[in-house]
N, C-alpha and C positions, 0 to 999 in steps of 0.2 A: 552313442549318447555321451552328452560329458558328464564327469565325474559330477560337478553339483549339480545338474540338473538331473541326475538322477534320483541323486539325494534328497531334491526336493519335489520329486515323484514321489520318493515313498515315503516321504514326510506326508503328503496329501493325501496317498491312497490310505494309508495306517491310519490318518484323523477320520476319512471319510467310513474306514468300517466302522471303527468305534462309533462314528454316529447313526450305523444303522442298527447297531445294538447294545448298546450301553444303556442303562439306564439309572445308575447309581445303586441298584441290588446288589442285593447278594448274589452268588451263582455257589454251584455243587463245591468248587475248590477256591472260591473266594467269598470274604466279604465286601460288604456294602461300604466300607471306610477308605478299603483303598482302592475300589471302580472309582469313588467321587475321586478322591485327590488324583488318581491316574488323569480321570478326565479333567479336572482343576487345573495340570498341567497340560494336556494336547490343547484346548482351549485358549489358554493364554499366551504359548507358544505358536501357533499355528496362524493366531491372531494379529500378532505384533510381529512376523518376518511373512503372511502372507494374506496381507489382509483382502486383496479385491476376490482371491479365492476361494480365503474364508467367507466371505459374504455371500457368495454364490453356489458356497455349498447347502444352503437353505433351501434351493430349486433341487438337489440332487435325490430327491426319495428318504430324506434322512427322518429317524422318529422325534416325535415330539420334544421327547425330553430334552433331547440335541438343537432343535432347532428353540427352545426358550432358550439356552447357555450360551447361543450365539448372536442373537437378538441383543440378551443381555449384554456382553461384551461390546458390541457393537454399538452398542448407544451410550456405553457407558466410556466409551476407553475413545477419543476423540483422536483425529487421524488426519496426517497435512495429505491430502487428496486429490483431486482433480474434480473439478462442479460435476462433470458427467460421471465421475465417479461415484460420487457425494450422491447424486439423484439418483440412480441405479440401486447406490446400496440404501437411499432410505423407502423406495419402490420398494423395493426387497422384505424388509423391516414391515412397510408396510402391511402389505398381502402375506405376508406369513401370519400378520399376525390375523389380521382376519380371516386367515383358513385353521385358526388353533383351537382348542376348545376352549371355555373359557374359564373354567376355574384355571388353567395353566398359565393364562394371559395375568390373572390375577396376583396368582403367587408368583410370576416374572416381575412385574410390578413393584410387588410388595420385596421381593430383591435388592431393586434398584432401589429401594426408600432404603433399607436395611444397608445398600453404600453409601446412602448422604446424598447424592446424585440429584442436582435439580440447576440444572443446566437447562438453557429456552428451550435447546433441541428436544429434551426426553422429555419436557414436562409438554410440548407441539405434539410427541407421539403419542402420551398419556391421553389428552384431551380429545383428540381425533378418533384413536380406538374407544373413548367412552361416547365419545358422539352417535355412533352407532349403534352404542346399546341400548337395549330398555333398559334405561337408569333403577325405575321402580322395584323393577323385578330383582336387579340386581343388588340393589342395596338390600332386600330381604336375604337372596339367595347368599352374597357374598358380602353381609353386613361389616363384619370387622375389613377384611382388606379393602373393602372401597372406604369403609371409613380414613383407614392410614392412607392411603395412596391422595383422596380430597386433601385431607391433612398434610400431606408432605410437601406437597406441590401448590397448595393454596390455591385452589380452584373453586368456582363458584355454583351453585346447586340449584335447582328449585326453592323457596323457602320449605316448601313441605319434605323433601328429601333430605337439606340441611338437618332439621328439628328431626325426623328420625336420627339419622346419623351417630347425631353431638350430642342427645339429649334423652334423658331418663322420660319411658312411658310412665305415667300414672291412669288409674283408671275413669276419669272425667277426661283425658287431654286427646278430644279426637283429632285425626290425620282427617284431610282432604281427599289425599290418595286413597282409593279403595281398597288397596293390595297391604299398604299401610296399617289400615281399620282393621282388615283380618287380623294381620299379626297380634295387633295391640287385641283384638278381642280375644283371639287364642290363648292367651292368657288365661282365660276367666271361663268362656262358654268352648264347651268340645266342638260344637257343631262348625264354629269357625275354622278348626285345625285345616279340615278337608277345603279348606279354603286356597292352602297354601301350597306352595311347592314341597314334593314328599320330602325330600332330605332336610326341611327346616319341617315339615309337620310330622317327623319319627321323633324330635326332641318333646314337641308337646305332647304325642300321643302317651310317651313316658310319663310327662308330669301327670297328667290326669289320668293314669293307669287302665287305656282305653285296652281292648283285650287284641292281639295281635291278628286275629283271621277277621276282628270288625273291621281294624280299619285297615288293614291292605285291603279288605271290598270298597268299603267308601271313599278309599284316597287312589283307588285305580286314575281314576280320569286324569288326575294329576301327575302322573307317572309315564317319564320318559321309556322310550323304547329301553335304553340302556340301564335304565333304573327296573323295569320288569324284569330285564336277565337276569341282574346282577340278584334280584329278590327270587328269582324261581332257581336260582342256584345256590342260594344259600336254605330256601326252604327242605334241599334233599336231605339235609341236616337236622330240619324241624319239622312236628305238624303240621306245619301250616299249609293253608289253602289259597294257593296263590293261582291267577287265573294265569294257563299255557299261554308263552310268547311263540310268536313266528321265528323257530331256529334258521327258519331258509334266507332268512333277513342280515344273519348276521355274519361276520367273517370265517373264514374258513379255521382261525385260530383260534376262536372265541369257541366256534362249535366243539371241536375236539377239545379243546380247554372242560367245558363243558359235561360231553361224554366222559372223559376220563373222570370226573370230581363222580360219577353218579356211580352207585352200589353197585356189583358185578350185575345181581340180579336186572336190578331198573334198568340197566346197560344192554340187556339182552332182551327184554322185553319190548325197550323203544330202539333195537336195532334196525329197522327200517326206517325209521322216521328220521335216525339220526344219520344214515347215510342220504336220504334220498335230500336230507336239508344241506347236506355237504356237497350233493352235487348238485343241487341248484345256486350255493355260494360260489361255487369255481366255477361254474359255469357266465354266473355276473361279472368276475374276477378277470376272468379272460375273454370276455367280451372287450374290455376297457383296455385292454393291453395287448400288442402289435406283437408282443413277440410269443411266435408260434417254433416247435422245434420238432424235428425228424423223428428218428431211433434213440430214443432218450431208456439209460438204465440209471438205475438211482438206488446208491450202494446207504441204505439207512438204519443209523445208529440205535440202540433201543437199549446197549447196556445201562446199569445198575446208576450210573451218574446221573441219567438223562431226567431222573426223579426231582433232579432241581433242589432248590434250596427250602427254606422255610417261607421265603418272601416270596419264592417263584416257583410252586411244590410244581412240578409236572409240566411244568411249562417247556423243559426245551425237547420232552418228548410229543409235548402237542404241537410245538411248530413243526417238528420231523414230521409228525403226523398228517398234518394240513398242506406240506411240500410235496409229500407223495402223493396226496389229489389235486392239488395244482401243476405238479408234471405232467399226470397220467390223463389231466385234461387240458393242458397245453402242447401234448405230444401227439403225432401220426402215429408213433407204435411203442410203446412202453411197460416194462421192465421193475419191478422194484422188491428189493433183496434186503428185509431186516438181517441183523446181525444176531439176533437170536431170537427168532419166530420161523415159524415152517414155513418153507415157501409159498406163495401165493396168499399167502395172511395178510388178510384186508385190517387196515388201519387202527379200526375198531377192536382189535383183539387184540391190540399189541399192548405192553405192558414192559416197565423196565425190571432189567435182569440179564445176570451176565457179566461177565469180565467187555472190553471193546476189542474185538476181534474181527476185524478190518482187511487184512490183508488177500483170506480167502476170497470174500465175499466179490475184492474188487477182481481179483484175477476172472469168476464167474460173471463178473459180471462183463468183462472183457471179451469171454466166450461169445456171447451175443452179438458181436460185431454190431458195437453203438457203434452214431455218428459222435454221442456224447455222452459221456460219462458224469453223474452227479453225487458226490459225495456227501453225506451229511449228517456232522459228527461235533463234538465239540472238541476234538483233537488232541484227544490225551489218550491216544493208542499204550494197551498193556498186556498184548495177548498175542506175540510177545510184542515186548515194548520195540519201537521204530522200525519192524516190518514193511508198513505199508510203505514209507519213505522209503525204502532200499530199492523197494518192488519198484514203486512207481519210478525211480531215478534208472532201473535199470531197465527200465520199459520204455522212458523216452533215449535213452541214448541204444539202446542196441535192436529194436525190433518198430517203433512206431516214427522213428528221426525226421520224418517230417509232418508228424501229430498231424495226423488225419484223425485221429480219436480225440476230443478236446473231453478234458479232464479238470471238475473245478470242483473244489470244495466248499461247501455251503457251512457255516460254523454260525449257531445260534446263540453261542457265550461268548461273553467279552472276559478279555485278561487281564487283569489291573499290571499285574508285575512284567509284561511285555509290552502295555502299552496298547491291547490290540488283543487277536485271539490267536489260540496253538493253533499253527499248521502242520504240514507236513510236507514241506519242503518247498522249492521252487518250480519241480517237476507239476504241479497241481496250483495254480493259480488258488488264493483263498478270499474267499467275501463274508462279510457277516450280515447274519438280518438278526432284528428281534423279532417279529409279524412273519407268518408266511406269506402274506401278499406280498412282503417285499421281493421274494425270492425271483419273479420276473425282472425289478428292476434291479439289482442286485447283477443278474448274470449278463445283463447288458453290462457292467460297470465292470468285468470280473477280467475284462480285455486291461483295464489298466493294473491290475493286479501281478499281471506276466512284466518280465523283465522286456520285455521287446516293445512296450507302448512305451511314449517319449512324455514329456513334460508338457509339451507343446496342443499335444492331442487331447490329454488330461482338459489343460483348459480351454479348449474349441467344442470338449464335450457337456460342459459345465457351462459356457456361452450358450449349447443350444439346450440343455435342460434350462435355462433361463425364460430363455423363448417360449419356451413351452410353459412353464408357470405362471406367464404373466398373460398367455392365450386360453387361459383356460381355467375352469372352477376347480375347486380343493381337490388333491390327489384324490383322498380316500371320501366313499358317500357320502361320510356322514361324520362330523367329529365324535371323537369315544364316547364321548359323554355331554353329549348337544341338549342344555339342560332347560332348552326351551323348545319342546318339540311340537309340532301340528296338533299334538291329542291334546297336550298341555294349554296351548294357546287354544282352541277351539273351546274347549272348559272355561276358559277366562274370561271369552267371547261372551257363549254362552248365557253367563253371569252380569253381564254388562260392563264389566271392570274396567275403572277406568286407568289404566296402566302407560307409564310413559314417563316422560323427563328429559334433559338435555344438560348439558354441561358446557359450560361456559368458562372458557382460559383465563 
């Protein structure tokens, strides 16, 4: 391979982990200031020396937050191109954005206004993606930024949607729109609150000091899938009486997210429920995904770090957590070896603590004659420190030299000051995810991670994840926070509401 084409292999593979987990947090050994500016630079670097790349690494599995920053850039930073270039990437642009959730589309938006940016291009994206939405609902749900983003771009409304928008309720000034009327009535009579979408009817339920267990009963109907988890996990906190969600519904991240937040005891008493919900998740998880694996062992992290930050308390021990039931269910026969739990410790019982003491674990795990070895650590080995890299360097050159054992490390934190996350070395291939569902598509990518894929392969792989995004509905079920869901709309129905609107360039 030639010298700059290598270089700009691991210029691409280095952006594309970052974009599988970055998310501008904090983590255990960094803050939130310099993931942004790390990523504030791979973005605008990566953008302006490889842009048809950069565009297409939208199709690649990358999260959310990565693919608003790239949107962003992309509409924003104008580029001499090729017309089938130009269509491709605003195809791209397009369907990403409509497979995003939508508060994120919003605040990308609200981005671009905050650069000044109103060029016919962005303000054609602007009007297209609101085309599509229920205007009404959204000017309730996402009042201030549709306000600025109409404002910025001077686009034109319903008059009923304008006069919300621009213009102070009083209480004589009825709306048209139904959805409208609620609001403005909510104000005044409680009974209207339950009218609304829950995240704008929690503000009123404050003002009129409605008591907390009435109205999470009366504002049920109104309440998204994602809005009942996120309330029956923070009631482990409160008295309150919030009616059980369907745990089998949701990610295998979200679940152990989940379990781990609930009190040793509650933890132990809903231990069947919370695994039996975990394997009906991974079991959805790898339905949807092609890749199946042999003899899988999976050498998994649990020391004292994996506790997370304040932004991300437990989080990168619940993706280690949710990897180990997604191996053990996309495996023929598998293996998985905490770093400080007894063996055979089912996921649920693991807890962080410990020094990271890596190096036994993997040679045990060697014993087992994988076909594959999975590592999954955030790569700050201290027990003792760079062990496992001597091991592994000295495992591929003198005992496994033609790697019949493939060995990859899964790393769920991102490292502002490398740009990227710790590895351990080049003997061990490294990928990151934030999401444990990523972790399938991830290990497909982990071939360009190794010094031996070419530049070339990089983007005939990214050609055909294209393909595949534009043949098919949103990666993941459901977006996180899909703030207009079937119970929600069927309520609204219901009601007779008369909801809707269009927007006009």
């Amino acid at each position: 391979m030639l010298h700059t084409e290598r270089i700009e292999r691991e210029d691409l593979v280095l952006f594309i982990n970052a974009c599988l987990s970055a998310t501008s947090q904090a983590e255990f050994y960094e803050d939130a200031r310099g993931q942004s500016l790390a990523l504030d630079f791979l973005h605008e670097y990566v953008c302006r020396h490889y842009r048809p790349l950069y565009s297409r690494t939208l199709a690649a599995g990358i999260n959310d937050h990565a693919r608003a920053r790239i949107v962003t850039e992309l509409i924003c930073s104008p580029a001499k191109v090729s017309a089938s270039e130009r269509a491709t990437e605003a195809r791209l642009v397009a369907t990403t954005l409509s497979r995003m959730p939508p508060q994120r589309v919003y605040h990308l938006f609200e981005r671009v206004c905050g650069r000044r940016v109103t060029s016919r291009r962005v303000r054609a994206v602007v009007s297209e993606w609101l085309a599509t939405r229920d205007l009404a609902f959204d000017a309730v749900k996402y009042r201030r930024a549709l306000r600025t983003i109409v404002g910025h771009f001077h686009l034109r409304t319903p008059a009923d949607t304008g006069r919300f928008l621009f213009e102070r309720h009083t209480r004589d000034g009825r709306y048209e729109t139904a959805l409208f009327e609620s609001w403005r009535q909510a104000h005044y009579a409680k009974a209207s609150v339950y009218e609304l979408p829950y995240s704008v009817a929690v503000g009123f339920a404050r003002k009129h000091k409605i008591p907390k267990d009435e109205f999470l009963e009366k504002i049920a109907p109104m309440m998204t899938r994602s809005e009942r988890f996120r309330t029956q996990l923070a009631a482990r906190r409160a008295a309150a009486d919030v009616a059980p969600v369907d745990l089998s519904r949701e990610s295998p991240t979200r679940i152990a997210l989940f379990s781990y937040a609930l009190e040793a005891r509650a933890r132990a008493e809903r231990r069947d429920e919370l695994l039996a919900a975990m394997t009906a998740s991974v079991a959805r998880v790898c339905d949807r995904s092609p890749m199946k694996f042999g003899r899988v062992v999976a050498v998994l992290d649990n020391s004292y770090s994996t506790l997370g930050s304040r932004e991300k308390r437990l989080r990168p021990l619940a993706v280690t957590a949710a990897i180990d039931a997604l191996l053990r269910g996309a495996s023929r026969a598998y293996t998985g070896l905490w770093t400080s739990a007894p063996e055979d410790s089912l996921w649920i019982e693991v807890r962080p603590r410990g020094s990271t003491r890596l190096a036994w674990k993997v040679l045990e795990a060697l014993e087992h004659k994988p076909e594959l070895v999975v590592i999954v650590s955030d790569g700050y080995e201290n027990d003792p420190p760079g062990a496992l890299a001597s091991l592994l360097s000295a495992y591929r050159t003198s005992v496994d030299r033609a790697r019949a054992v493939s060995i990859v490390h899964v790393n769920p934190v991102f490292e502002a000051t490398s740009f990227g996350a710790a590895s351990f070395g080049p003997s061990a291939p490294m990928v990151s995810v934030r999401d444990a569902e990523d972790v399938l598509t991830a290990l497909g990518f982990a071939r360009f991670a190794d010094d031996k894929a070419t530049l070339g392969e990089l983007a005939r792989y990214l050609d055909g994840r294209v393909e595949e995004f534009f043949g098919t509905r949103g990666g993941r079920e459901e977006s996180e926070d899909e703030e207009r869901s079937n119970e929600q709309a069927e309520a609204l129905a219901s009601r007779g509401d008369a909801v809707g609107g269009e927007v006009v360039s």
